[in-house]
VEXKOLTOR-993950 format. One record per residue (C-alpha): residue in three letters; x, y, z. Coordinates in Angstrom, 2 decimals, padded with zeros to 5 digits. Example, Ala and Ser with C-alpha at 12.3 -4.5 7.8 and 13.67 -1.06 7.14 Angstrom:
! VEXKOLTOR-993950
REC|lumnu|u|v|w
REC|ALA|012.30|-004.50|007.80
REC|SER|013.67|-001.06|007.14
This chain:
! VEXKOLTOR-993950
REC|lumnu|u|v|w
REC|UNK|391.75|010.39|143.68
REC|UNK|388.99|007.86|143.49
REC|UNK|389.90|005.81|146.89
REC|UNK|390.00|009.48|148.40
REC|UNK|386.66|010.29|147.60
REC|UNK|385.39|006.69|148.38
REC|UNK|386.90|007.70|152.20
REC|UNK|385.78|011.01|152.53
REC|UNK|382.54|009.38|151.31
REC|UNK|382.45|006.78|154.31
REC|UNK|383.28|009.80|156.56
REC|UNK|380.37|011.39|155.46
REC|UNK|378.21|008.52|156.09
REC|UNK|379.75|008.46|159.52
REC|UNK|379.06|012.18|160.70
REC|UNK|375.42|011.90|159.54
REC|UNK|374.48|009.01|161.28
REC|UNK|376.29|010.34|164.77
REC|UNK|373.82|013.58|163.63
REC|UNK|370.77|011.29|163.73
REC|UNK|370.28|011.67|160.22
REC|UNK|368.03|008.77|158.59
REC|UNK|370.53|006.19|157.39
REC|UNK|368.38|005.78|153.94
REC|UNK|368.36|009.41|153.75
REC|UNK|372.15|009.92|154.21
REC|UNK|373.06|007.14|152.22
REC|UNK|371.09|008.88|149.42
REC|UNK|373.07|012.24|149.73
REC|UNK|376.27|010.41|149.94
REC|UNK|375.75|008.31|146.53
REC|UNK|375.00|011.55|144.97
REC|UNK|377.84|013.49|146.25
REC|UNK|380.01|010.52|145.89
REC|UNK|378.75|010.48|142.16
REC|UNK|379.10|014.16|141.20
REC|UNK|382.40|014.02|142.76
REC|UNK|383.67|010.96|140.89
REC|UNK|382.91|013.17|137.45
REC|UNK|379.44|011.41|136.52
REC|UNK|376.90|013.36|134.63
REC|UNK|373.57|014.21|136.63
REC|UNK|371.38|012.12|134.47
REC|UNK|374.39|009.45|134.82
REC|UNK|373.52|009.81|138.49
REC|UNK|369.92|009.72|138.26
REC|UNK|370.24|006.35|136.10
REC|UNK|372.50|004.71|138.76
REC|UNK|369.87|005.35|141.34
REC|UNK|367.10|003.80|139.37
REC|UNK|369.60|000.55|138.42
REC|UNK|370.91|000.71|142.10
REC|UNK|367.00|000.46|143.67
REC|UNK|365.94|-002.02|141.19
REC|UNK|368.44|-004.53|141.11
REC|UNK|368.49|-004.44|144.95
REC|UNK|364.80|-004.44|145.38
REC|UNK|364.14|-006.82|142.60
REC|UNK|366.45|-009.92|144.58
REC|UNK|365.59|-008.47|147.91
REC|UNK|361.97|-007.26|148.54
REC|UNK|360.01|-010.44|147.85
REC|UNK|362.63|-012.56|150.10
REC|UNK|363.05|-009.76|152.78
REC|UNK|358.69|-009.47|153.17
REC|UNK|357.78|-013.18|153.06
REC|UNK|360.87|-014.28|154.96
REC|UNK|359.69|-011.86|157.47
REC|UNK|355.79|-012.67|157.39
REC|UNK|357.35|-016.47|157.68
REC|UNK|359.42|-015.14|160.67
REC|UNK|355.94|-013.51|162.47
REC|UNK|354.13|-016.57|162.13
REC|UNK|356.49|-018.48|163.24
REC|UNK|357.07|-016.37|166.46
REC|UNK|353.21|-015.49|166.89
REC|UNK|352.36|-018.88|166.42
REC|UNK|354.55|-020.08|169.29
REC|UNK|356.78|-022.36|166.69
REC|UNK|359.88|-019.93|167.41
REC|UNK|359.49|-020.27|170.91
REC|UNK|358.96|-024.06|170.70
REC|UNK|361.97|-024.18|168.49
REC|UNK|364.04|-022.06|171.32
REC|UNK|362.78|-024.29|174.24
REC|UNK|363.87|-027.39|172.19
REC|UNK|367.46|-026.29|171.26
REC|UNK|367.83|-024.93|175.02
REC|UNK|366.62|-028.42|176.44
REC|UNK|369.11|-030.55|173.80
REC|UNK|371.88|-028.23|173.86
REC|UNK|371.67|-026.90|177.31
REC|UNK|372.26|-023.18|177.67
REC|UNK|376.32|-023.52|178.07
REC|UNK|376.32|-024.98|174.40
REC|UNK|373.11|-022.96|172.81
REC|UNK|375.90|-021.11|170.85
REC|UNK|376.81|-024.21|168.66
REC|UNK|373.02|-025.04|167.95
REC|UNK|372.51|-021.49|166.73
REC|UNK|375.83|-022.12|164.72
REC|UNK|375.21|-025.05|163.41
REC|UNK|371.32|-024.11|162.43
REC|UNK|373.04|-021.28|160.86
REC|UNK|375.10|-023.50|158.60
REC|UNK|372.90|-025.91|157.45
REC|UNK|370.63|-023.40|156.56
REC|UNK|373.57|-021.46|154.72
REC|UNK|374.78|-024.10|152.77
REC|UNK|371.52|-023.82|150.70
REC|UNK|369.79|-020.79|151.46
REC|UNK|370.95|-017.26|150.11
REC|UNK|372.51|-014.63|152.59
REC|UNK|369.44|-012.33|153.21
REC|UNK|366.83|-015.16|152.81
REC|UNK|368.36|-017.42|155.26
REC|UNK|369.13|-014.43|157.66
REC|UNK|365.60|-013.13|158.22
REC|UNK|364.24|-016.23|158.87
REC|UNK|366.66|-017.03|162.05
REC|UNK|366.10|-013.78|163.08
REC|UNK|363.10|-014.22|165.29
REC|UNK|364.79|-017.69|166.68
REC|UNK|367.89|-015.57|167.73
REC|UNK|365.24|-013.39|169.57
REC|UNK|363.30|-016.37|171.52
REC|UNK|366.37|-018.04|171.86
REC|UNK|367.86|-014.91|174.03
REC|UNK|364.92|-014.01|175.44
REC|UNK|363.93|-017.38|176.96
REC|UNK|367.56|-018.43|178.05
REC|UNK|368.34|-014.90|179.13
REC|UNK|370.79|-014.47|177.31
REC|UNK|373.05|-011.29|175.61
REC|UNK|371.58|-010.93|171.77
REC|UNK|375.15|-010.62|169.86
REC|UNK|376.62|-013.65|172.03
REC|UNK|373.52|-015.17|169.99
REC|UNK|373.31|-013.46|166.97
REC|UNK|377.25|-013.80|165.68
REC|UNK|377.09|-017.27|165.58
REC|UNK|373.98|-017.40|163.43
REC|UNK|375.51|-014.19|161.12
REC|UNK|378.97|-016.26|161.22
REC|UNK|377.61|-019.34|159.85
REC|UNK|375.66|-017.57|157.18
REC|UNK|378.48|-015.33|156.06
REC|UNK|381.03|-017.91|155.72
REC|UNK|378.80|-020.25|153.94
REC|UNK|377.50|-017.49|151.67
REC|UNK|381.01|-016.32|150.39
REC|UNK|382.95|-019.69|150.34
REC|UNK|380.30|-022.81|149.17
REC|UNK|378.26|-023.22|146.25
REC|UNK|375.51|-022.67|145.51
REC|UNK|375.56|-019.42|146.55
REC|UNK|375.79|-017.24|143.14
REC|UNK|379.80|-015.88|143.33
REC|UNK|381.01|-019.27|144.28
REC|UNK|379.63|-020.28|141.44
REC|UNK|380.36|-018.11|139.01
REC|UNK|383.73|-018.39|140.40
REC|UNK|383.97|-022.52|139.97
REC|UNK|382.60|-021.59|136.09
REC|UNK|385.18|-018.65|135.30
REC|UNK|388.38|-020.35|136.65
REC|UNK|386.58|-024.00|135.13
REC|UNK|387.41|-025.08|138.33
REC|UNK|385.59|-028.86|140.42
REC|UNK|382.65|-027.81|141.71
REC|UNK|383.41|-031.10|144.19
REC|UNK|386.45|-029.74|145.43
REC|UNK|385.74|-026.78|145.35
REC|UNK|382.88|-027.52|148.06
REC|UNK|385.48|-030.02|150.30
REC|UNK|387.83|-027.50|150.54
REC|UNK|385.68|-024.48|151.44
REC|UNK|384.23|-026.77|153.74
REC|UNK|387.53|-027.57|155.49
REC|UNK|388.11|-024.01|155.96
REC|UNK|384.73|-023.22|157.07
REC|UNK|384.29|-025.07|160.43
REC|UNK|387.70|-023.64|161.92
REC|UNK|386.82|-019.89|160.53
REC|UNK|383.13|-020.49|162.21
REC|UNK|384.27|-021.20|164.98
REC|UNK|386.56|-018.49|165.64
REC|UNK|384.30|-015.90|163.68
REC|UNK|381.30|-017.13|165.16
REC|UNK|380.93|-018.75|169.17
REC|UNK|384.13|-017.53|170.37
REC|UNK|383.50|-013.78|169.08
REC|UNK|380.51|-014.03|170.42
REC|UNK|382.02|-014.85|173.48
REC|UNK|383.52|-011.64|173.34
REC|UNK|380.84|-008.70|172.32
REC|UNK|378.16|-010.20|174.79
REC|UNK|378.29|-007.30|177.12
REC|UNK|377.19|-005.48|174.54
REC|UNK|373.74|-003.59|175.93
REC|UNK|371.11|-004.28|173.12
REC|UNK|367.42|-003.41|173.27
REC|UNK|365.47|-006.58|172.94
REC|UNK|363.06|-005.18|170.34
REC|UNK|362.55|-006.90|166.81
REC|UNK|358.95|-006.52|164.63
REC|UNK|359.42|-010.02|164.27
REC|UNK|359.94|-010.61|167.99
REC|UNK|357.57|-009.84|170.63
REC|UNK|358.17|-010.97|174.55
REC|UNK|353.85|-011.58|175.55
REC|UNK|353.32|-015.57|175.50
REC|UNK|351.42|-016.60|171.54
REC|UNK|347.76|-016.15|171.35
REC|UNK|347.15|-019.89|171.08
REC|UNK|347.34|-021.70|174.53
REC|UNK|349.74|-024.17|174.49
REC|UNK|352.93|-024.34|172.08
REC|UNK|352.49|-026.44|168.97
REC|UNK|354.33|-029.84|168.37
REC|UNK|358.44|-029.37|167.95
REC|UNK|358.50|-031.56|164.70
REC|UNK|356.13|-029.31|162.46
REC|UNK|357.46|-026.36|164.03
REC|UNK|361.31|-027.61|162.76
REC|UNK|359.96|-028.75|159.45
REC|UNK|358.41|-025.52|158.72
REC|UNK|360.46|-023.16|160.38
REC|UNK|363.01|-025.21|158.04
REC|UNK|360.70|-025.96|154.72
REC|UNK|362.33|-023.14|152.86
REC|UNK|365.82|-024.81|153.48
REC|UNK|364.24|-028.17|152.57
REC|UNK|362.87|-026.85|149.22
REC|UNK|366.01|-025.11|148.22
REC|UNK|368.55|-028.29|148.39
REC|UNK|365.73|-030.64|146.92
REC|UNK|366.16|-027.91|143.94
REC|UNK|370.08|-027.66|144.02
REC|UNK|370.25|-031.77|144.41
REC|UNK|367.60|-032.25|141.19
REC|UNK|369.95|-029.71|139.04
REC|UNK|372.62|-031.84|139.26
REC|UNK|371.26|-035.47|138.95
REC|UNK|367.77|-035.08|137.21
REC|UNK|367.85|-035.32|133.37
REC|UNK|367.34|-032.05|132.02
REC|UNK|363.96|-032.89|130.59
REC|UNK|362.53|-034.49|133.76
REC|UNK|359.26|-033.28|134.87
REC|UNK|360.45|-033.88|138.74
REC|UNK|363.18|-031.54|137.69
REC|UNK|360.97|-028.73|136.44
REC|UNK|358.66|-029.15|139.32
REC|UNK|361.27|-029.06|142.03
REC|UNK|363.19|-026.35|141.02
REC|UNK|360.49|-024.21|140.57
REC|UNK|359.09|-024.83|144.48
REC|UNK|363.03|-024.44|145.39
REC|UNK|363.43|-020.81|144.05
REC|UNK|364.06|-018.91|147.04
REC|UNK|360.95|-016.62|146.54
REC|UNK|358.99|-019.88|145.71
REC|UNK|359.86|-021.66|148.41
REC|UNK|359.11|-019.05|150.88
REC|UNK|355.78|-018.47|149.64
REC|UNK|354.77|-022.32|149.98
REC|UNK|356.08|-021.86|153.34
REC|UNK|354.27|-019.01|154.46
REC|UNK|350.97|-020.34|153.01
REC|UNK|351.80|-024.10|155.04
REC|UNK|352.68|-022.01|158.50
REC|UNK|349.21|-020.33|158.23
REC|UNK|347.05|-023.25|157.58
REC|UNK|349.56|-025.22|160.46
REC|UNK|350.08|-022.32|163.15
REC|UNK|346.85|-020.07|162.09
REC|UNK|343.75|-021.92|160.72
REC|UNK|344.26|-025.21|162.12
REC|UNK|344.58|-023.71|165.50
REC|UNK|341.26|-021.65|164.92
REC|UNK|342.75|-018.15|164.64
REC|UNK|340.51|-016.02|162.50
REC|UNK|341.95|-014.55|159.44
REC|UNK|342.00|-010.85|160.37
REC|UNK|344.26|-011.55|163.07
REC|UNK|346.34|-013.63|160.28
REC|UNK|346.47|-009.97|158.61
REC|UNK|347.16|-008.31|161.21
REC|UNK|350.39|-010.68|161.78
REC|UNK|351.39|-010.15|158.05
REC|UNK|350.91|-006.14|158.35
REC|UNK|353.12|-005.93|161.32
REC|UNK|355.85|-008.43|159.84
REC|UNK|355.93|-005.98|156.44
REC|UNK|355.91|-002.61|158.20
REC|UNK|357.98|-003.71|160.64
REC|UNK|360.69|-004.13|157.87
REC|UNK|359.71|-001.47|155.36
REC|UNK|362.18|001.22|157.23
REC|UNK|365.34|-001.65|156.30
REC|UNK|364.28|-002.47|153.04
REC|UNK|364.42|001.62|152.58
REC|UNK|367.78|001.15|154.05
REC|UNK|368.98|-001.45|152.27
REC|UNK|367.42|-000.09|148.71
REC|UNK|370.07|002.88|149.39
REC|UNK|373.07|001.07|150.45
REC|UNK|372.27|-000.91|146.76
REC|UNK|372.22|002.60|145.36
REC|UNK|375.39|003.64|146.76
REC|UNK|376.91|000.88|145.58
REC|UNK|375.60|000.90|142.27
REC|UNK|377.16|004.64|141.79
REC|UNK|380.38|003.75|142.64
REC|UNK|379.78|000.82|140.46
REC|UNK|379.00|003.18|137.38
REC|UNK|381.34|005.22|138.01
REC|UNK|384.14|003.01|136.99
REC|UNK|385.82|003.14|140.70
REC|UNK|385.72|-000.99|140.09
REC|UNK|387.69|-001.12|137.37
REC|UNK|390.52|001.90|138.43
REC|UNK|391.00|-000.38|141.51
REC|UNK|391.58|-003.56|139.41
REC|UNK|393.66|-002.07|137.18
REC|UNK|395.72|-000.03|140.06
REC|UNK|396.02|-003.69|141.72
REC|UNK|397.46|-005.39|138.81
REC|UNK|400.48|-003.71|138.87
REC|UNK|401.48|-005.20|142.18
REC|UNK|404.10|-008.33|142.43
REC|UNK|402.65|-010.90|144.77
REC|UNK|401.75|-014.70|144.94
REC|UNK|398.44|-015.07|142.80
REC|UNK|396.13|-016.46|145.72
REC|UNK|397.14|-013.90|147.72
REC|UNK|396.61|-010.98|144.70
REC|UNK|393.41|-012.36|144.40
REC|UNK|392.20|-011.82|147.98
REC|UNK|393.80|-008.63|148.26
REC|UNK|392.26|-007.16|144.86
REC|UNK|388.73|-008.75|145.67
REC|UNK|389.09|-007.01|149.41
REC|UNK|389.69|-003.26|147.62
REC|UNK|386.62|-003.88|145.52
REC|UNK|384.63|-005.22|148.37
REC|UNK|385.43|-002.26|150.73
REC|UNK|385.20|000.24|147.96
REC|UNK|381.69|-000.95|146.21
REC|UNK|379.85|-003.08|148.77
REC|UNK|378.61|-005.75|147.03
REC|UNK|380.33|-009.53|148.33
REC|UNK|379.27|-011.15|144.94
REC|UNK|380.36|-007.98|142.60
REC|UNK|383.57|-007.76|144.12
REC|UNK|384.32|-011.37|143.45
REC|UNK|382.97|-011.45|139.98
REC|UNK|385.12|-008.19|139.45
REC|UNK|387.91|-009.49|140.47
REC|UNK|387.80|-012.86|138.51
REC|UNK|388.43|-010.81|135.37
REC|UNK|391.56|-009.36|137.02
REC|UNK|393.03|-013.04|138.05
REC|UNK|391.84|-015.10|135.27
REC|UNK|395.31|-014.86|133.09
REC|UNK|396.97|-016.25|136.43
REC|UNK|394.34|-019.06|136.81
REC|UNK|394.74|-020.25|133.41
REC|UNK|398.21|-020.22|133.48
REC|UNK|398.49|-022.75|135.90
REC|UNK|400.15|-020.89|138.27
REC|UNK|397.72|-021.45|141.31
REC|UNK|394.57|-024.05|141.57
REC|UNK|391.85|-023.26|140.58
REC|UNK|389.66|-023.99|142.96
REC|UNK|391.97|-022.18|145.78
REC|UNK|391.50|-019.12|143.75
REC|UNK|387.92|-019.20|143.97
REC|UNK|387.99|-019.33|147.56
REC|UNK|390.44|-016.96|148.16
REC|UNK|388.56|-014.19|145.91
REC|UNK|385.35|-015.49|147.88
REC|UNK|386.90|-015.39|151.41
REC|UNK|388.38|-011.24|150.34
REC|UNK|384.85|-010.18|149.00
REC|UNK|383.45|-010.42|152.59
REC|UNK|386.64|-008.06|153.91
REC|UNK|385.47|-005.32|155.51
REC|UNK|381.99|-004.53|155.55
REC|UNK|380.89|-001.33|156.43
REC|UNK|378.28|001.58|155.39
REC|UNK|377.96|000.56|151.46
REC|UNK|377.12|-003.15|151.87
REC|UNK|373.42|-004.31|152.81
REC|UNK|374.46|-006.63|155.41
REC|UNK|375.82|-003.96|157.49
REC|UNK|372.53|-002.55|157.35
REC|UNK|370.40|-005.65|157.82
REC|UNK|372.84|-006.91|160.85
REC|UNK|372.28|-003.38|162.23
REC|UNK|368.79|-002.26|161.94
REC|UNK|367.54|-006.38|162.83
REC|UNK|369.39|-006.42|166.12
REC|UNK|368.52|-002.42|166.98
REC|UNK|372.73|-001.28|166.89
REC|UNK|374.38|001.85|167.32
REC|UNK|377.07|002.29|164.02
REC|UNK|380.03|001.44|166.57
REC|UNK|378.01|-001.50|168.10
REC|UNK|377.83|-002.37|164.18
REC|UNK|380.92|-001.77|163.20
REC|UNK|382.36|-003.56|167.01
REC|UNK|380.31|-006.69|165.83
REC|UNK|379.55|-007.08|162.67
REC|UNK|382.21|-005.17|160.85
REC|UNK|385.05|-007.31|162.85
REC|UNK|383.21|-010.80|162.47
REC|UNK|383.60|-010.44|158.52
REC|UNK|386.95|-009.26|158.90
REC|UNK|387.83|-012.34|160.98
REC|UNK|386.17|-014.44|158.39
REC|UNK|388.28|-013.08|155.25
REC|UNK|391.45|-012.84|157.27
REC|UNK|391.06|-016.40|158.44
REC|UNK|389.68|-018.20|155.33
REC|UNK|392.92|-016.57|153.63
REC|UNK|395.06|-018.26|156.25
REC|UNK|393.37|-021.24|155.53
REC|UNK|393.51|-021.04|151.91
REC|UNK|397.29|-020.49|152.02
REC|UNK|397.76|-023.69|154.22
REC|UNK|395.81|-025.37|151.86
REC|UNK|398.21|-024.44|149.19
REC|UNK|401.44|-026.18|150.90
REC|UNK|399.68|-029.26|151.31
REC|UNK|397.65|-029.82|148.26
């Protein structure tokens, strides 16, 4: 009964966004329906709203505004564009795929999902724009890298929690997600590309603008990488001082406190506006009125977003998690592939990547610690089915969409298929893995 509502729920969703009905409206009326339906009380209801717009606003907002106030400066400043000219002159525009890919991946490695999303955004833009070339046949590369990293290779959060549940080696862990990464990449990321870039997209971001910057020429391409990449920077200084700093080091305190994400996008922002604003001699009200446009320009997603979290968070309280885990159990099946499969039911039903997996892990455990499977397989099989999927109830969706100005079948054609690609393919590779390690 549950997996029925969960699909007449989606086909909700579906019919009021073909009726033009506000996606953070609709998602709204479909978590409460969804909710009622599902036997929740109405105050049970109202509480999963409140936990559903917190928790997602509390890890989003700050990352989502000064990721995209980095973003503006960036592209006002002329750095983005710099950036784009750079990569097009190195690469050439036959290969500006891979640069895009592998920007993507470095920056993945370290950086969390959303953070390290919205600040390639506006270099996905000027890298289009200036090389004239189709947005997706940009874009997937950058969203492939990101993904893959994100649901495969610590330090991102279910990775980890993974590598601590199954007490699995955090070094092998990371070698063998990262010998499944580059093939799944590659196929998920360039070649797809390859594939949607007839795909008729409006070139029209808040943080991307076609007029030339307001300064006259284009500042120097080595601050405009640093910066552009000082978040990044921050962020593995943190992860790297976690691991080999004594605990009671002052170096350690300092450096992961500049390399939270929120932190370290802060310090950015305030370094791009003394580098791209003040030093240049813009005045500080147009400074403002870069940081206004970056934050209203995203205000309508993080709306979005803030009710996919909700949606999600209702299903989550309404037990539909744990029905599917214990409905999977019962199924006869080798334990990395149980794992995946289990992990993609929760991911399509509830949303979340990192809540599926972390699900999940309570359903596999008893196989892990049998012995029956490695360890560190399991973890990237659950983290390769968490990304299975995506559709109406997971943020992404709606951050891939509203960022790049999609239709919900331009969405689902893109974005919807590249994660599918990913999970199908990682479990490939994880299941090769297995009959050689």
């Amino acid at each position: 009964m549950e997996l029925l509502i969960i699909l007449l729920a989606i086909c909700l969703q579906l019919f009021l966004t073909y009726k033009k009905v506000s996606p953070f409206l609709s998602l709204l009326i479909v978590a409460i329906l969804s909710g009622l339906l599902l036997g929740m009380e109405p105050i049970q209801i109202i509480k999963s709203i409140e936990k559903g717009a917190a928790n997602t606003l509390g890890g989003l907002a700050l990352i989502i505004c000064l990721g995209a106030i980095l973003g503006k400066i960036l592209e006002t400043g002329g750095a983005a564009e710099k950036i784009a000219s750079t990569l097009i002159n190195g690469f050439g525009q036959k290969n500006i795929q891979w640069a895009i890919m592998l920007t993507g991946f470095f920056i993945g490695i370290p950086l969390y999902y959303n953070a390290g999303f919205v600040i390639l955004v506006p270099l996905v833009f000027s890298v289009a724009y200036k090389a004239k070339l189709p947005l997706l046949y940009v874009a997937i590369p950058m969203a492939a890298a990101l993904s893959t990293t994100h649901c495969f290779l610590p330090p991102h959060p279910s990775p980890v929690f993974l590598v601590n549940a199954f007490k699995a080696d955090m070094g092998k862990t990371l070698i063998y997600g990262l010998i499944i990464t580059v093939p799944v990449v590659i196929v998920a990321g360039p070649l797809l590309g390859r594939l949607v870039r007839k795909t008729e997209v409006r070139m029209k971001s808040a943080l991307f603008s076609s007029e030339k910057p307001s300064t006259d020429e284009l500042p120097a391409a080595l601050p405009s990488f640093l910066i552009g990449l000082l978040p990044v920077i921050l962020i593995t200084l943190s992860v790297i001082a976690n691991y080999l700093l004594p605990e009671d080091a002052f170096l350690k305190k300092i450096l992961l406190f500049i390399g939270d994400p929120t932190i370290a996008l802060l310090l950015s922002v305030f370094i791009a506006i003394a580098v791209f604003g003040i030093k240049r001699g813009v005045k500080m009200d147009t400074i403002t009125k870069w940081l206004n446009e970056a934050i209203s320009g995203i205000a309508v997603i993080l709306l979005i977003i803030t009710a996919g979290g909700i949606f999600k968070q209702v299903l989550q309280d309404s037990g539909t998690d744990r029905y599917i885990a214990a409905f999977s159990s019962k199924w006869q099946m080798h334990p990395l592939l149980f794992g995946w499969l289990v992990t993609a039911l929760l991911r399509v039903a509830i949303g979340s990547a990192t809540v599926a997996g972390i699900t999940a892990a309570s359903v596999v455990t008893p196989l892990v610690t049998a012995g029956n499977v490695s360890p560190e397989l399991m973890v990237l099989a659950i983290g390769t089915g968490s990304v299975f999927g995506s559709h109406i109830n997971d943020s992404g969706f709606w951050m891939f969409k509203e960022f790049f100005n999609l239709t919900l079948k331009q969405t689902f054609l893109s974005w919807s298929v590249m994660e599918t690609i990913i999970s199908v393919l990682g479990l490939v590779g994880v299941l090769l893995l297995n009959l050689v390690m």
